[in-house]
C-alpha positions as CSV (number, residue, x, y, z in Angstrom):
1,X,46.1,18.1,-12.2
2,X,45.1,16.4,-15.3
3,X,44.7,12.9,-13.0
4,X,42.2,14.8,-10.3
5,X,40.5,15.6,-13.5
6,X,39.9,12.4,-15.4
7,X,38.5,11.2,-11.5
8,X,36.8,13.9,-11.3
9,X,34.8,13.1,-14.6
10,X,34.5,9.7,-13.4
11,X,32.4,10.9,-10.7
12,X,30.4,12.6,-12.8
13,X,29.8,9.8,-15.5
14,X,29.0,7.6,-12.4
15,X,26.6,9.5,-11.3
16,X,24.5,9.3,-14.4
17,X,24.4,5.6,-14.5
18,X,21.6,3.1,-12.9
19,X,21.3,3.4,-9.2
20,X,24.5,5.6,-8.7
21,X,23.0,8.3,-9.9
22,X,21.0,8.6,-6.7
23,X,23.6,7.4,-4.7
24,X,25.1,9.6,-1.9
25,X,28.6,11.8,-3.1
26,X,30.9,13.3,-0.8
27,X,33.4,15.6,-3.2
28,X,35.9,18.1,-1.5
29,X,35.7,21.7,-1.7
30,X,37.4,23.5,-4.6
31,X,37.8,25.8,-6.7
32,X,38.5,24.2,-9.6
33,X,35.2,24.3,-12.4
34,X,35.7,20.6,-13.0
35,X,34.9,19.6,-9.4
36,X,32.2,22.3,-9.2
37,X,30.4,20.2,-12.2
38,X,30.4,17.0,-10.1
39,X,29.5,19.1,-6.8
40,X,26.6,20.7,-8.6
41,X,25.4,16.8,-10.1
42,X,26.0,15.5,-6.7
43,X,23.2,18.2,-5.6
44,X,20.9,17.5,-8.2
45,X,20.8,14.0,-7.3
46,X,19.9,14.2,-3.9
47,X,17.0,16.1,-4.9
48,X,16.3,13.4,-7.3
49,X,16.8,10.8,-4.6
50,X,14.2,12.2,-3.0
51,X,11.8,13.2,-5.1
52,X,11.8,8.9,-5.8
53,X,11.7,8.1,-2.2
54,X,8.5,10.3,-1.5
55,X,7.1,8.0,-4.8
56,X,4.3,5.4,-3.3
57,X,6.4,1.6,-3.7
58,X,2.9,0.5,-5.6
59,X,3.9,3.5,-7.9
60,X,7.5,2.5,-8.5
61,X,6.5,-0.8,-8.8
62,X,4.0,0.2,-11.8
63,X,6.8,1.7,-13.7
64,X,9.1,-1.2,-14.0
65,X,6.7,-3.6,-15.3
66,X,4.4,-3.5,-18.5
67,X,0.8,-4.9,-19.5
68,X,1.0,-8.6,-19.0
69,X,0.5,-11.2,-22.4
70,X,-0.9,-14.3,-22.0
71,X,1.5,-17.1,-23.2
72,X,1.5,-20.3,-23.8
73,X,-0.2,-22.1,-20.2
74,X,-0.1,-20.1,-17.5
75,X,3.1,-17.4,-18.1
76,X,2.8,-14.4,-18.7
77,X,5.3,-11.8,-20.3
78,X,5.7,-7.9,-20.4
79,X,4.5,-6.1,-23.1
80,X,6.6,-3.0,-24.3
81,X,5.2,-0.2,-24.6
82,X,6.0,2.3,-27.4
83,X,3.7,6.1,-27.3
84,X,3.3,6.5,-30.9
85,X,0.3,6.6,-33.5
86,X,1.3,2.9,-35.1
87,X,1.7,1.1,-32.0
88,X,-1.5,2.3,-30.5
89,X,-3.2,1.3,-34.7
90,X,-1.6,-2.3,-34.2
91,X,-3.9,-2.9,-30.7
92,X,-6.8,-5.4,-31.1
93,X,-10.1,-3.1,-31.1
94,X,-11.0,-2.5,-27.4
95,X,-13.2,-3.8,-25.5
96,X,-14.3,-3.6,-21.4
97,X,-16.6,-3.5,-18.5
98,X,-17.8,-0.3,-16.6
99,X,-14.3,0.4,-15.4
100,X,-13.1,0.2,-18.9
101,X,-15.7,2.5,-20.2
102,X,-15.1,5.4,-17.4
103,X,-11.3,5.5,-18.1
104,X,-11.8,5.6,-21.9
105,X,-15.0,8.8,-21.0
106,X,-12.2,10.5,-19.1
107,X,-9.6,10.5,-21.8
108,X,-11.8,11.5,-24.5
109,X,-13.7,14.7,-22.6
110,X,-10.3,15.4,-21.0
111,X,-7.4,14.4,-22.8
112,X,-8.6,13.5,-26.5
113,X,-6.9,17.0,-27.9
114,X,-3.5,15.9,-26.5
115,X,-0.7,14.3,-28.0
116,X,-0.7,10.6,-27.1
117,X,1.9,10.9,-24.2
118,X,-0.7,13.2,-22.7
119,X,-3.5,10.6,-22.8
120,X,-1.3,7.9,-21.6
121,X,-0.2,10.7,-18.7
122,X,-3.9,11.5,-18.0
123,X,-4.9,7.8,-17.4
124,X,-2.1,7.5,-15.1
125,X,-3.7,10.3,-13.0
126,X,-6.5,8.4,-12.7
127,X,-5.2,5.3,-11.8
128,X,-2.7,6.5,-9.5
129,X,-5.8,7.9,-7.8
130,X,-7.1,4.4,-7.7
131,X,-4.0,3.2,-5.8
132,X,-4.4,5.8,-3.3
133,X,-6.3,5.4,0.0
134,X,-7.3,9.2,-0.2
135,X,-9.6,8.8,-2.9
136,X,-12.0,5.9,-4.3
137,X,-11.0,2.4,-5.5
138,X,-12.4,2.0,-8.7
139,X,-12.2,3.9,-12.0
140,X,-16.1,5.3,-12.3
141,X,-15.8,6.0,-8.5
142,X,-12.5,8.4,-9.3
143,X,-13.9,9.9,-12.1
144,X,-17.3,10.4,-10.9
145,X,-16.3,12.2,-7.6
146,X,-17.7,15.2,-6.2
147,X,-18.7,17.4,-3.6
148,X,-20.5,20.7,-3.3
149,X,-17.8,22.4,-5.1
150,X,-17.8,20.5,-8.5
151,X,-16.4,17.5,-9.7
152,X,-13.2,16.5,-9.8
153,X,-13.3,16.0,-13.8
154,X,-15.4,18.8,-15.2
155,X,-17.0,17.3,-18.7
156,X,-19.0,15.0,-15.7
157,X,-20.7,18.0,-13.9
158,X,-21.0,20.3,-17.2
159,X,-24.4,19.9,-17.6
160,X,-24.0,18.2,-21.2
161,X,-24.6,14.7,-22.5
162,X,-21.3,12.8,-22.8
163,X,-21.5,11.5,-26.0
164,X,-18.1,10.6,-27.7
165,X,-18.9,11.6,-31.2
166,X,-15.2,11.7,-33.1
167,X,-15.2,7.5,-33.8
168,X,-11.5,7.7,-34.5
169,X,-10.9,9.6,-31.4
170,X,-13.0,7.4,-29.1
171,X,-11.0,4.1,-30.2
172,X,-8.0,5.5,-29.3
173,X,-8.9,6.5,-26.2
174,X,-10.1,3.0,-25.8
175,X,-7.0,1.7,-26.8
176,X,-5.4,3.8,-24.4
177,X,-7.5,2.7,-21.8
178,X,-7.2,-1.2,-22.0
179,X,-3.5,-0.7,-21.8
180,X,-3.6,1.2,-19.1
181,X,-6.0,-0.9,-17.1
182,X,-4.0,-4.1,-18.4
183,X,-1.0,-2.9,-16.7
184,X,0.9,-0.4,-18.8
185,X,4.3,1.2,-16.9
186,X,3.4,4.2,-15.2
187,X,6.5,6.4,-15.9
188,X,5.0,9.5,-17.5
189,X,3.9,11.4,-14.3
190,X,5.9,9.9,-11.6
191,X,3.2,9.2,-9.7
192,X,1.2,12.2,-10.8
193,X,-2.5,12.7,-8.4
194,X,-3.5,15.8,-10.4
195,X,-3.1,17.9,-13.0
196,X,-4.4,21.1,-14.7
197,X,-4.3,23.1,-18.2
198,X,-1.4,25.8,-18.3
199,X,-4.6,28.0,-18.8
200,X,-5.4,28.0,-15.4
201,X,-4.0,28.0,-12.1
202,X,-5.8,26.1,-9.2
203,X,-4.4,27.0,-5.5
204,X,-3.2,23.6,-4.6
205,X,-0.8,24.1,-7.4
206,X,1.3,25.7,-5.0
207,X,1.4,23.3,-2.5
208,X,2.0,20.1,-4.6
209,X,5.0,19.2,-6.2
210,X,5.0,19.4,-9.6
211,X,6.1,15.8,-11.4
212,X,5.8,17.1,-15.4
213,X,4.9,19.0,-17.9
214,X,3.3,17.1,-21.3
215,X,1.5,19.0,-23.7
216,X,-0.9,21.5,-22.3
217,X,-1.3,20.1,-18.9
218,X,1.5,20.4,-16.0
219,X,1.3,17.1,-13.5
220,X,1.4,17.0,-9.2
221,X,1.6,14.5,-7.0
222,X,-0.4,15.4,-3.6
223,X,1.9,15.3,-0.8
C-alpha cells in the first residue's frame, strides 16, 4: 500500500511540472484519498489544457518571448521583465509616435490608479485587441473605437479634455507603454480581449470566460 502511494504522488508531482502538467492522465478508480488527489489534479488539468488550446498561437507566442535589445550588429536578445516600481524607474524616459501616445492615453485615464501588474494587464487588452481580426489593427484605432452605443474606452467619449496632468503618473504609463509595444511577454491576462471594474457588471461578462483578476478589474477573453 505504501508503494501504490509513493506512485501515486509521483503522478501528482508530474503533473505539476512543464508540459506534463497538461498532459492527458488515466488513474483507476478508488477509494483511497491519495488517488482521489491525483484524480482530482488530473481534472484540473484538462480544464487547463484547454483553456491554453482556445489561446490564439500569436498569443502564446507573446508570452514566451520579451522586448527585444539591440546588441552588438544585428542580434537581438530578450529583455526580462520584472513588474515592480524600480524596474519600471531604471527605463530610459519614453518616447513614441501616435501609436505610442494612444497606449500610454489609455493607461493613464484607465489604468493609472492600479497597481503596476494592472497597467501592464490593461495594455495587454489592448494589444491583444490589435492581434485580433475582430477589431482594428493599430493602437489609436482600438482605443478610439465606437459606435452608437459609446466607446469602447470611456475617458475617450466623456466629453472632457484628455489631459494627463499627474507628470509622474503619465511617465510611467509611458514607460509601460514602450515596453509593451517593444514586445513585453503577454502573460498577465492570458490572452485577455476585455475587461471591467468589479464595480460593475456588463452582460457579456457572462458569456466570456474569465482569464483574471488583478486589482480592481476582472479580465475575459471573447470566445
Amino acid at each position: 500500500m505504501r508503494l501504490r502511494q509513493i506512485l501515486a504522488m509521483a503522478a501528482v508531482a508530474a503533473l505539476c511540472l512543464g508540459e506534463a502538467a497538461i498532459a492527458d492522465v488515466t488513474i483507476s478508480k478508488s477509494n483511497s484519498p491519495v488517488e482521489g488527489m491525483v484524480n482530482h489534479f488530473a481534472s484540473l488539468m484538462g480544464a487547463e489544457r484547454a483553456t491554453v488550446r482556445a489561446v490564439p498561437k500569436a498569443t502564446l507566442a507573446a508570452l514566451a518571448t520579451g522586448p527585444k535589445a539591440k546588441a552588438k550588429g544585428d542580434a537581438a536578445t530578450p529583455v526580462l521583465i520584472r513588474y515592480d516600481d524600480s524596474f519600471l524607474a531604471a527605463q530610459p524616459a519614453a518616447k513614441g509616435d501616435a501609436q505610442w501616445q494612444c497606449l500610454q492615453s489609455a493607461l493613464y485615464f484607465e489604468a493609472r490608479g492600479e497597481t503596476l501588474k494592472g497597467q501592464f494587464a490593461v495594455a495587454e487588452v489592448i494589444l491583444n485587441r490589435v492581434d485580433s481580426p475582430e477589431y482594428p489593427q493599430t493602437v489609436c484605432g482600438v482605443v478610439q473605437q465606437g459606435n452608437r452605443n459609446g466607446c469602447q474606452f470611456s475617458y475617450v467619449c466623456d466629453g472632457n479634455k484628455d489631459v494627463m496632468r499627474d507628470r509622474v503618473a503619465a511617465e510611467r504609463a509611458g514607460r509601460i507603454a514602450r515596453l509593451m509595444l517593444d514586445g513585453a511577454p503577454r502573460g498577465l491576462t492570458v490572452g485577455a480581449t476585455h475587461f471591467h471594474t468589479r464595480a460593475v457588471q456588463p452582460g457579456w461578462a457572462r458569456r466570456f470566460p474569465r482569464t483574471a483578476s488583478i486589482g480592481a478589474h476582472l479580465f475575459y477573453r471573447q470566445p
